[in-house]
ROSE-4610 file (N, C-alpha, C; in Angstrom, 1 decimal, always signed):
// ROSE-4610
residu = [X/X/X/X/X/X/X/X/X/X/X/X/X/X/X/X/X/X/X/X/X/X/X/X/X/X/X/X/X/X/X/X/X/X/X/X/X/X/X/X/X/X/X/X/X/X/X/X/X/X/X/X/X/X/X/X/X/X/X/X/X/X/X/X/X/X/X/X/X/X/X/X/X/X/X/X/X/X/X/X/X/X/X/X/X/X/X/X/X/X/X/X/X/X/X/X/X/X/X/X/X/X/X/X/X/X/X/X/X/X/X/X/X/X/X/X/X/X/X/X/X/X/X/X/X/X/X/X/X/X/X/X/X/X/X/X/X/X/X/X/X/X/X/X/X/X/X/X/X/X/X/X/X/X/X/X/X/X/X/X/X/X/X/X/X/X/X/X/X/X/X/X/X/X/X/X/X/X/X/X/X/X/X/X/X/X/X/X/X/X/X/X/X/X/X/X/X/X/X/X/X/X/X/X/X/X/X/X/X/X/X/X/X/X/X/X/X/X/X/X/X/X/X/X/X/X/X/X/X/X/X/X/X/X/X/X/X/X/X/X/X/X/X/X/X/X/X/X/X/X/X/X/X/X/X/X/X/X/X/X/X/X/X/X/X/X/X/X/X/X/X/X/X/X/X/X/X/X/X/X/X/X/X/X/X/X/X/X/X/X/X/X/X/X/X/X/X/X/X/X/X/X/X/X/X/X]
num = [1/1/1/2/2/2/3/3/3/4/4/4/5/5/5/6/6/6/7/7/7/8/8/8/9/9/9/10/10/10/11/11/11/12/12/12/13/13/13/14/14/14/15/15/15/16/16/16/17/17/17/18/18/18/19/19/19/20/20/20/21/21/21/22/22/22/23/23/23/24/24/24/25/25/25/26/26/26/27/27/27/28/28/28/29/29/29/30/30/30/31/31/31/32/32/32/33/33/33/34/34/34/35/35/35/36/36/36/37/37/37/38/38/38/39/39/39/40/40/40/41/41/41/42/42/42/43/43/43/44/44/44/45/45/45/46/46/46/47/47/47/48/48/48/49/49/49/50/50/50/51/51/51/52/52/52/53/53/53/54/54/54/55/55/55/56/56/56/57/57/57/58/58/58/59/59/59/60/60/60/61/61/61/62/62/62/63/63/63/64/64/64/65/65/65/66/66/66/67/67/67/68/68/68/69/69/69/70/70/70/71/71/71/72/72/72/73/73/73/74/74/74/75/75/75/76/76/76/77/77/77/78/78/78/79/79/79/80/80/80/81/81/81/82/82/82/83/83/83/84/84/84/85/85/85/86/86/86/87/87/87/88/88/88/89/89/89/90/90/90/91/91/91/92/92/92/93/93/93/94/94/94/95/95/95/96/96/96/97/97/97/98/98/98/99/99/99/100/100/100/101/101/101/102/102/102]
x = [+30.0/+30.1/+29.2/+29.1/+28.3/+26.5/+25.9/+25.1/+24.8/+25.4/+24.9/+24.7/+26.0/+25.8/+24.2/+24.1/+22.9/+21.4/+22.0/+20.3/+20.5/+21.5/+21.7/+20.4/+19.3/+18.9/+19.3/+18.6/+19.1/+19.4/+20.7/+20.2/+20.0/+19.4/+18.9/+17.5/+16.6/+15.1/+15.4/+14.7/+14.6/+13.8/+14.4/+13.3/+12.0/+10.9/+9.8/+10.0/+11.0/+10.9/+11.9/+12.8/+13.1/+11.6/+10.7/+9.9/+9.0/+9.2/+8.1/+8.9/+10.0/+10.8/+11.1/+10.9/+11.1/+9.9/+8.6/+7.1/+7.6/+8.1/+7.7/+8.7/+9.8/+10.9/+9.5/+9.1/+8.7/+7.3/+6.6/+5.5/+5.8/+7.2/+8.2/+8.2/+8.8/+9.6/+8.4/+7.1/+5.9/+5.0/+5.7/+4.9/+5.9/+7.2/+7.8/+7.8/+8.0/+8.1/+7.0/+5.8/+4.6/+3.4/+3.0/+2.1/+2.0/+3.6/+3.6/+4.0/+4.5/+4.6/+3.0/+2.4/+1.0/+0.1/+0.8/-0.6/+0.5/+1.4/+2.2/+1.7/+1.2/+1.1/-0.3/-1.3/-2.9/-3.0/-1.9/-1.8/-1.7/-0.3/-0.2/-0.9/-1.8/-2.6/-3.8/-4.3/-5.5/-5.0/-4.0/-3.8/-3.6/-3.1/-3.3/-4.5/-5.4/-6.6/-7.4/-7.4/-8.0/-7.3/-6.4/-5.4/-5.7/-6.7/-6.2/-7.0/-6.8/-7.0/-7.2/-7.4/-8.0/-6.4/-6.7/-5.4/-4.4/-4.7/-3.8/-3.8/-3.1/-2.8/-2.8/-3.8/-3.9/-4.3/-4.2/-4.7/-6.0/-6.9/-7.8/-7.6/-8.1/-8.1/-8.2/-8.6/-9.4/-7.7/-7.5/-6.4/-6.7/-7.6/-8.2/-7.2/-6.6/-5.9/-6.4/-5.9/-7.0/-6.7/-7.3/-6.9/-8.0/-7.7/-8.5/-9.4/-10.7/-11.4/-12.1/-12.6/-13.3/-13.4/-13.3/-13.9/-14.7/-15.6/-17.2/-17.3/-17.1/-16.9/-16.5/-17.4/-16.6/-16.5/-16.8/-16.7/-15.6/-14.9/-13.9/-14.5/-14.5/-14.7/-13.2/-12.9/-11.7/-11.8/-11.5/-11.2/-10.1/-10.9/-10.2/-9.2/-10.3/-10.2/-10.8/-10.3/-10.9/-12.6/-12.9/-14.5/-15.1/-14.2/-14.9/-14.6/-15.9/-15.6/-16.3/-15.8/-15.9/-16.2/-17.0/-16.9/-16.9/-16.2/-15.8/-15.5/-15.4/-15.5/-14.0/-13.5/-12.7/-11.8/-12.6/-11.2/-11.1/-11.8/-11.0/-10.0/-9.3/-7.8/-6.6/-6.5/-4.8/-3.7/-3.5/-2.1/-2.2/-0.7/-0.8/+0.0/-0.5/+0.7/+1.8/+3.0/+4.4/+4.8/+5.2/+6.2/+7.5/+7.9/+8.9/+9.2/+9.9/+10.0/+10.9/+10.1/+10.6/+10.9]
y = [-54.3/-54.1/-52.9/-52.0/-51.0/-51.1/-52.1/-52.6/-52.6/-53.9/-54.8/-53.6/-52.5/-51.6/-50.7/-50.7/-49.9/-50.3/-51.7/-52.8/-52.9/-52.9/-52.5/-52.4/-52.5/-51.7/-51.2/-49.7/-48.5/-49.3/-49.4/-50.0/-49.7/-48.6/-47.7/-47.0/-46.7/-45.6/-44.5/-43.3/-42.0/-42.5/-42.1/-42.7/-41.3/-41.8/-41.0/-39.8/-40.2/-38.4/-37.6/-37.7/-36.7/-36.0/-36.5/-36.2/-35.7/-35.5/-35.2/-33.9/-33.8/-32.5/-31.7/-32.5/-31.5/-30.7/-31.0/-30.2/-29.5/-29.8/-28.6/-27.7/-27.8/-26.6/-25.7/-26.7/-26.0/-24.9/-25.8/-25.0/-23.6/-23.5/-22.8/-21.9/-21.6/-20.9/-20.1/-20.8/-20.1/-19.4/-19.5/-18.8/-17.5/-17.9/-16.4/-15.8/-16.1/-15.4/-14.6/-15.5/-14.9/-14.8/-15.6/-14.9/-14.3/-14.4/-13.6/-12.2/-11.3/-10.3/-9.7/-10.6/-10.0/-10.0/-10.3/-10.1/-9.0/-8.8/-7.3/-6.4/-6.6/-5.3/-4.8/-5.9/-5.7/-5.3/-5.7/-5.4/-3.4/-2.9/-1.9/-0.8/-1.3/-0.4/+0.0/-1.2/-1.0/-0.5/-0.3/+0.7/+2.1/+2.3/+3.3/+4.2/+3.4/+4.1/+4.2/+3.6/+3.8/+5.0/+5.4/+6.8/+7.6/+7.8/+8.6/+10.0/+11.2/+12.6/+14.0/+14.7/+16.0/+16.5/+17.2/+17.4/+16.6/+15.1/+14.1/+13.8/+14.0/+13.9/+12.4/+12.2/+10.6/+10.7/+9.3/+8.5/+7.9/+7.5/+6.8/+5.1/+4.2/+3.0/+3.7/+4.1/+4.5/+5.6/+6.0/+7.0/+8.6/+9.0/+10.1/+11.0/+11.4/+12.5/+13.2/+13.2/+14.4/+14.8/+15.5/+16.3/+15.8/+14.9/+14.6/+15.8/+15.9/+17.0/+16.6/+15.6/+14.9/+13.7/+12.7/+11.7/+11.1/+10.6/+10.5/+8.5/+8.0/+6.6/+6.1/+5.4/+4.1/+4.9/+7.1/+7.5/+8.5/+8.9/+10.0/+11.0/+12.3/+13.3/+14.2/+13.6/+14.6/+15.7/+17.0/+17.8/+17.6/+17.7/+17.5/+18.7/+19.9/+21.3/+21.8/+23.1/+24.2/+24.2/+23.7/+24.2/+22.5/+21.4/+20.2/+19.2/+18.6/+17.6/+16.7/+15.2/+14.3/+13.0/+12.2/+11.0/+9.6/+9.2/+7.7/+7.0/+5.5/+4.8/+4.8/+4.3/+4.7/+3.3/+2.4/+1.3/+1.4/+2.5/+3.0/+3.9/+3.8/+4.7/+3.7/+4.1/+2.8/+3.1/+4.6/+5.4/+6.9/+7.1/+8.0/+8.7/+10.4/+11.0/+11.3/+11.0/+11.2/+12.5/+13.1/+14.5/+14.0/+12.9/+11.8/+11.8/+12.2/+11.7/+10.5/+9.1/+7.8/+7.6]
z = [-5.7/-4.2/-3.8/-4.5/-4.1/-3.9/-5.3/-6.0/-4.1/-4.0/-2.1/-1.5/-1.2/-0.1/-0.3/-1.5/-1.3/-1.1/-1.3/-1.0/+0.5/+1.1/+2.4/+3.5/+4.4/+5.0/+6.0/+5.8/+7.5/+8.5/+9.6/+10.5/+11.9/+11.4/+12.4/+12.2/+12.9/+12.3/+13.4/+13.1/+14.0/+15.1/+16.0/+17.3/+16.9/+17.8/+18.0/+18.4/+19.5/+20.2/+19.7/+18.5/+17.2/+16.5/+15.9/+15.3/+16.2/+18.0/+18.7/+18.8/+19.1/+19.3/+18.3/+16.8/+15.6/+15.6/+15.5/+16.0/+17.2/+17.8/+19.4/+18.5/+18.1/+17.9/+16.5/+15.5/+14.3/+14.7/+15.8/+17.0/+17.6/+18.3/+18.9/+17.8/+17.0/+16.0/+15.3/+14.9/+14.4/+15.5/+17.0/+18.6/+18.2/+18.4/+18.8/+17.2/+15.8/+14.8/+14.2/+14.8/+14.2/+15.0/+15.9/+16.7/+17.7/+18.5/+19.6/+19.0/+17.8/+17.4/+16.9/+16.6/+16.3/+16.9/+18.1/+19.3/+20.3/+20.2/+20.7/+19.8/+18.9/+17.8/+17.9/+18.1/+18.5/+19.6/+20.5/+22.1/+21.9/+21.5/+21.2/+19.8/+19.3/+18.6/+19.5/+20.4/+21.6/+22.2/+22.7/+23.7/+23.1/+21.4/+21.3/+21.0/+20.5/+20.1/+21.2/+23.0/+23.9/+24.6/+24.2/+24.8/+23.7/+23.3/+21.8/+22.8/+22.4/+23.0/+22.3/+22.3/+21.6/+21.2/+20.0/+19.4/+18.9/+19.1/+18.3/+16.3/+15.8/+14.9/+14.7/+13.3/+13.4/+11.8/+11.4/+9.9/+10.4/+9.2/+9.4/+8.7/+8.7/+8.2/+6.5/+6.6/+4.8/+4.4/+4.8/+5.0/+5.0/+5.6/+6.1/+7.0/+7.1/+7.8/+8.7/+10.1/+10.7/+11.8/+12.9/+13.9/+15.3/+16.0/+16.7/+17.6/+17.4/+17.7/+19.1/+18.9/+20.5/+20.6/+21.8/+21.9/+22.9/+21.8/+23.0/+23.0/+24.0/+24.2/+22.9/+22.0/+20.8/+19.8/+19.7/+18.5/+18.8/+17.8/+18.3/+16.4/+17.0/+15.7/+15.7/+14.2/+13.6/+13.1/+12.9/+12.2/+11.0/+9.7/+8.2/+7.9/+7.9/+7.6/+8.5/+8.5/+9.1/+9.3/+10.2/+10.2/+9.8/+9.3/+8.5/+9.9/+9.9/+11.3/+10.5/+11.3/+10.7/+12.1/+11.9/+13.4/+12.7/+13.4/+13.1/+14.1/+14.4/+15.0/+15.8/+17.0/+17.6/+16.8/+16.0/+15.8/+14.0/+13.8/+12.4/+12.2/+13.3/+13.8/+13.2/+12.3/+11.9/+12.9/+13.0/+13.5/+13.7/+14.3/+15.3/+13.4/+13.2/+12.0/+12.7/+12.3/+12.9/+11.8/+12.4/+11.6/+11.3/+11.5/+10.9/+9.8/+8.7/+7.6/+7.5/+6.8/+6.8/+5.7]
C-alpha cells in the first residue's frame, strides 16, 4: 500500500506567484540586511570626512594617527609629532580617534 502512495503524483504544483513572492521577500531581506546599511555607512563616513576641522583627532586608512592641522579642499595636513606634518588626501580618513576605550 505504501509502494502505490508514493507513485502517487503531487496533486497539486506551487503556483507562480509563490516563487514570484519568494524572490521579492529574498530581494527584501538582502535591501534592508545588506545594502541599505552600507550605503548608511558611506552615507556617514562622507559626511564625516567633509566636516573634518583643525584639531580633530583622526586615524588614517594606513593607520597613521594624527591631529588634524589644516584643511585645504581634497587635502587635509596632520600633525604626527611635534613639529611633523603630514598631507593626505581627505578620503584617506578611516575615523574619527575616540578616547573611548572599546
Amino acid at each position: 500500500m505504501a509502494f502505490i502512495l508514493l507513485q502517487a503524483a503531487p496533486t497539486g504544483s506551487t503556483p507562480m506567484v509563490y516563487n514570484i513572492l519568494l524572490w521579492v521577500a529574498v530581494i527584501g531581506v538582502f535591501y534592508f540586511f545588506m545594502i541599505r546599511p552600507q550605503q548608511k555607512k558611506q552615507k556617514d563616513q562622507k559626511n564625516f570626512v567633509e566636516n573634518l576641522k583643525k584639531g580633530d583627532s583622526v586615524v588614517t586608512v594606513g593607520g597613521l594617527h594624527g591631529r588634524v592641522a589644516s584643511v585645504d579642499g581634497p587635502t587635509v595636513t596632520l600633525e604626527v609629532d611635534r613639529g611633523v606634518k603630514m598631507t593626505f588626501e581627505k578620503s584617506s580618513i578611516a575615523r574619527e580617534l575616540s578616547t573611548k576605550t572599546e
